[in-house]
N, C-alpha and C positions, 0 to 999 in steps of 0.2 A: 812189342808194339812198334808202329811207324811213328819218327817223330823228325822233324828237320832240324838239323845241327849246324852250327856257323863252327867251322873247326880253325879260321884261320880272320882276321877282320880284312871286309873288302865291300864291294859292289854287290848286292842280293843275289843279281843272277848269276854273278861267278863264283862264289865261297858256298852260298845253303845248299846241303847234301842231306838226302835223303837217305836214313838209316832204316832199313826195314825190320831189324831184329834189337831195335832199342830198350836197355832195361828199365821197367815201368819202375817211378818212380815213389818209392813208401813213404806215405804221413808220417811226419815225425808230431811230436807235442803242439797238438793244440790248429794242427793241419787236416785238411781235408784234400782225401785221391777224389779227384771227379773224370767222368769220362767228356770229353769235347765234345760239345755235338753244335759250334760253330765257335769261329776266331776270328775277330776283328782286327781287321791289317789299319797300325796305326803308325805316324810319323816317329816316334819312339822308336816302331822296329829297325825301322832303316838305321837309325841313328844308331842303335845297339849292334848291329851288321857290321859296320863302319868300324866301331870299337869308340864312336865319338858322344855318346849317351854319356852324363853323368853318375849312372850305374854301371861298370863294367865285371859283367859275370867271367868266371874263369872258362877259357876254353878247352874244349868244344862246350855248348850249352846250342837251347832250345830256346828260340826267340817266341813273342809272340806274349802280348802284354794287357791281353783282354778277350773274356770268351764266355758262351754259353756253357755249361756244362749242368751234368746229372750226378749226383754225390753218388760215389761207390764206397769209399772206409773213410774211414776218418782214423785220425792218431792218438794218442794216450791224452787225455787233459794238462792242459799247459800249467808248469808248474807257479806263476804267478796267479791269482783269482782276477787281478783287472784285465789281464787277456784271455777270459773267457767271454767265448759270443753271448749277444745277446740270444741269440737261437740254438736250440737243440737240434742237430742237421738230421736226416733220416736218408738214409738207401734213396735213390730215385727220386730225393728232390731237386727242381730243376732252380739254379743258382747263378748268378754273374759277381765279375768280380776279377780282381788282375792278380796273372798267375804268381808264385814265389819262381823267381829265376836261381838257377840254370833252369829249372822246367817247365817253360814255359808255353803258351795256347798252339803252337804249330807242331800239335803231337793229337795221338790218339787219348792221352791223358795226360792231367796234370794238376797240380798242387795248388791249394788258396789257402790261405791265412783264415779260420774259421771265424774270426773276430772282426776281418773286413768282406766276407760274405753275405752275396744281398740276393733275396728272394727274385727269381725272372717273373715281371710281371705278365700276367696269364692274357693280357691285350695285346702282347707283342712276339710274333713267330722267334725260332732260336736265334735268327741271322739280327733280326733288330733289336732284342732283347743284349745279342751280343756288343751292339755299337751303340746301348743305351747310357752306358757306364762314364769310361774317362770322358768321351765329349760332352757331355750334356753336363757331367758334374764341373767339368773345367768354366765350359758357359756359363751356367747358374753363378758359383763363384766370381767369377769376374765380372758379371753385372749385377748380381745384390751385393753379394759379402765385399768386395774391394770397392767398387764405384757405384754402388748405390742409383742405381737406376730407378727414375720413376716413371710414370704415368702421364703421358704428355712429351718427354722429353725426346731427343732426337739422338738415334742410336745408329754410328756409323760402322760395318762391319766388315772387316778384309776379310779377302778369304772366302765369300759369304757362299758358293758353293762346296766347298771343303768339309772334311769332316765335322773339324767345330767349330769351322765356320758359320755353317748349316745349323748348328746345335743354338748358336747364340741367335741365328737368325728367329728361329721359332719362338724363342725365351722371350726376345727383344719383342714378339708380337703379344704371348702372352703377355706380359706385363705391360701390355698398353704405352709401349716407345713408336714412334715414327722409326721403320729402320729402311736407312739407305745401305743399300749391299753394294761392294765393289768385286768384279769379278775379272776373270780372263778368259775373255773369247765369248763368241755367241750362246754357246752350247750350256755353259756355265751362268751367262745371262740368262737362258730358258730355265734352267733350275733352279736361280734363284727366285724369278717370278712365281714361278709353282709354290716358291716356300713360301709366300705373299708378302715378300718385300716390297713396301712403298714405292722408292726410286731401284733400277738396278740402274748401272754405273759398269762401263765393260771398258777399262784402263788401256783397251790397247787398240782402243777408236774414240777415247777422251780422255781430256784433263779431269780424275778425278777432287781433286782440288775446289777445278772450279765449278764443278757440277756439284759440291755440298756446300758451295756459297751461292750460287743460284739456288737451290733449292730451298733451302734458310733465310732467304733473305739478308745475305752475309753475316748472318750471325753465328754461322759453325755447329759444329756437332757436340752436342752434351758428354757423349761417353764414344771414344774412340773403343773397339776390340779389334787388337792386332796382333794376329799370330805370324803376323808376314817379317818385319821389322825391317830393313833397307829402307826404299826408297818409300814403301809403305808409310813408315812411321814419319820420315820426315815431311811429307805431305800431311799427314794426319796434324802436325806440329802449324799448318799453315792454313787449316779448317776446323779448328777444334774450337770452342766457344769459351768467351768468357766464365770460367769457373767450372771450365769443361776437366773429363777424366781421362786421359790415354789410358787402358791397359793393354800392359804390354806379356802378352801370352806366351809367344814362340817366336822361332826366327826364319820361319819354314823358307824365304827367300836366299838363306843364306847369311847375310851380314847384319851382322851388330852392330846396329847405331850406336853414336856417340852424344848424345842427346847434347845442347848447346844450354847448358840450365839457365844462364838471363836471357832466355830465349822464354823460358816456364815462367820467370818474375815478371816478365813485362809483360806477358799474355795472361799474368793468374790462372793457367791452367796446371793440374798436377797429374805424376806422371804415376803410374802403381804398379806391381808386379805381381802376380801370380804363377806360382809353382804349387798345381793343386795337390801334389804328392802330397807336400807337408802337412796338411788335413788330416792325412793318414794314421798319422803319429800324433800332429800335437791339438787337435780338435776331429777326434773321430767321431763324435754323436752328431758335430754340424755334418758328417759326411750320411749319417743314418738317415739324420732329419733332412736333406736335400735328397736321399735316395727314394723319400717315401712323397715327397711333393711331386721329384718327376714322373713317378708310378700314379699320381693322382693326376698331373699334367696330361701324361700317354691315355689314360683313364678315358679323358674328355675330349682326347682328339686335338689337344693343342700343340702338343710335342709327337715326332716320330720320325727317328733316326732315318737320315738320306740314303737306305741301299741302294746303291746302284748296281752290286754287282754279286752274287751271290756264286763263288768258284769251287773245283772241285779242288781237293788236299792236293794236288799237285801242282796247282799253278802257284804256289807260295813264293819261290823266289819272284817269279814275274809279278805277282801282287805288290810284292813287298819294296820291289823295285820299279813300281810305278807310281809308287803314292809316296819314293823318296825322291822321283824325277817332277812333281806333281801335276802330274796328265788326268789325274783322277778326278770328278765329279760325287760327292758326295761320300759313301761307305764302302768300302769292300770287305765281303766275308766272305772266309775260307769255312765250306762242311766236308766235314771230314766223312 
C-alpha cells in the first residue's frame, strides 16, 4: 500500500516521504483494518512531524490523526470485556474515528481502536464526515462539558475560521450564544460570516479587545474559546465578563501564556483546560453520547464541517504544512 512516512522529525514539506510499497498494517486485539477513503489534516499532524506532540510515535511512522474510512478486518476480541465496542463492525461499514499511531490516516489503510469507532453519518460526504470528529468533539466540550454555555450568553471565538474554530463557531450558534468570531484577514472574515457569526472581528484591521467591549456594552464575553493562546489569551484576559469562562484549547499561535492569576481574582473570571483526548480513556460514553448529538446536529443542518479543500493523496506534506503555517481557512482533506 501507499502510506506517507515521517522517517526523521522536521518541517512537513522536507521529512514526509512517500512509500509506495508500504506493509499494510494487521488488527491486533480488539482493532479494526479500514481502508481510507478521506483524512483530515489536523494541527496535531504538524506537531507530530515536528516530533513536538505530546504522543511521540517511534520512527518512521505514518501521521495523520483523523479519517473516513470503510471497515475491511477486524482483530481477534480484546481480551478485557470493558474494551469491547459497543458495535459489532461489518466488512464495508463506513466509520470515523482517530487512527492507532505509528499507522496512522495519510495511508491507503489504517487501524482504530474498535471501542472508539463511530458510525459516518449518512448526511455527510467522506471529506466532512472525515473533519466531523476531533473538531466538533473538542468544540462541543469546551463549550457544554468545561464552561457551560448557555442560551443568551455571549460566546467569543479565536480562530473562528480554523478548523475548530469553525466547529465551535456553529455550536456557539446552535445553542443559542451571541458568537463574536475573531479572525485574520478578509478572507477568513468572509467565512466566518457564512458560518453566521454575529460580529466578525479581522485582528489585523482592529483592536479585537475593543470591538468585544463595544459590542457588549463593556460588559465582556461570557465564554472565551481559545485555541490561539499568545497574544489571543491575553486580550481575551481584558474582555472576558464578570464570571466569564476562558477555555483554553491550543496554542496554535505558538506561545504559552503565563496567565497573571490576581489578574483571574480581581476580575472573577475562571480559567479551564481542555485536552479532549482524555475523554478517550477516562469518560468514553460522554465521547458516544456527544458523537450521537453532533450526528443529530449535521442531521438538521446546524453543524457542517468547514471543507475548504478537498486534495488528492499527494499534496500531504503541503497540506500538512500549511495548516502548521496557518494559511488555511476551515478543513482540509486528503482522498486517497
Amino acid at each position: 500500500m501507499r502510506a506517507w512516512q515521517v522517517p526523521e522529525s522536521g518541517e512537513p514539506r522536507a521529512v514526509l516521504r512517500l512509500v509506495g510499497d508500504a506493509q499494510r498494517p494487521v488488527p491486533g486485539p480488539g482493532q479494526l483494518l479500514v481502508r481510507v477513503r478521506a483524512a483530515a489534516v489536523n494541527f496535531p499532524d504538524a506537531l507530530l512531524v515536528r516530533g513536538q506532540y505530546q504522543v511521540r510515535p517511534p520512527l518512521p511512522f505514518t501521521p495523520g490523526v483523523e479519517l473516513c474510512g470503510e471497515v475491511v478486518d477486524q482483530g481477534p476480541a480484546p481480551a478485557e470485556p470493558k474494551d469491547l465496542p459497543d458495535e459489532q463492525w461489518r466488512p464495508g461499514d463506513r466509520v470515523i474515528g482517530t487512527p492507532v499511531l505509528p499507522h496512522g490516516a495519510f495511508a491507503d489503510y489504517a487501524l482504530l481502536d474498535a471501542a472508539t469507532t463511530f458510525r459516518a453519518p449518512d448526511c455527510l460526504d467522506d471529506a466532512e464526515a472525515a473533519a466531523l470528529h476531533i473538531g466538533h468533539q473538542t468544540a462541543w466540550f469546551a463549550l457544554h462539558r468545561r464552561a457551560a454555555l448557555r442560551a443568551g450568553e455571549t460566546l467569543l471565538v479565536h480562530a473562528a475560521a480554523g478548523g475548530v474554530g469553525s466547529a465551535a463557531v456553529q455550536l456557539g450558534r446552535a445553542a443559542g450564544a451571541r458568537v463574536i468570531a475573531v479572525v485574520g484577514g478578509a478572507a477568513k472574515a468572509a467565512a466566518a460570516r457564512a458560518l453566521g457569526a454575529d460580529l466578525v472581528v479581522d485582528r489585523t484591521a482592529e483592536d479585537f479587545v475593543a470591538a468585544v467591549r463595544a459590542a457588549t456594552g463593556g460588559r465582556g464575553a461570557d465564554v472565551v474559546f481559545d485555541p490561539v493562546g499568545g497574544a489571543a489569551f491575553t486580550g481575551s484576559t481584558r474582555c472576558v465578563a464578570f464570571e466569564g469562562r476562558i477555555v483554553v484549547v491550543g496554542f496554535a499561535g505558538g506561545e504559552i501564556p503565563a496567565p497573571a492569576l490576581n489578574h483571574a481574582l480581581v476580575k472573577n473570571y475562571t480559567i479551564l483546560g481542555l485536552h479532549w483526548g482524555l475523554y478517550q480513556t477516562r469518560d468514553p460514553e460522554a465521547v458516544r453520547a456527544v458523537h450521537r448529538e453532533l450526528c443529530a446536529l449535521a442531521a438538521k443542518g446546524a453543524v457542517r464541517p468547514l471543507v475548504t479543500g478537498r486534495l488528492p493523496f499527494e499534496a500531504v506534506p503541503d497540506a500538512v504544512q500549511r495548516v502548521a503555517d496557518g494559511t488555511t481557512t476551515g478543513r482540509l482533506v486528503v482522498l486517497p
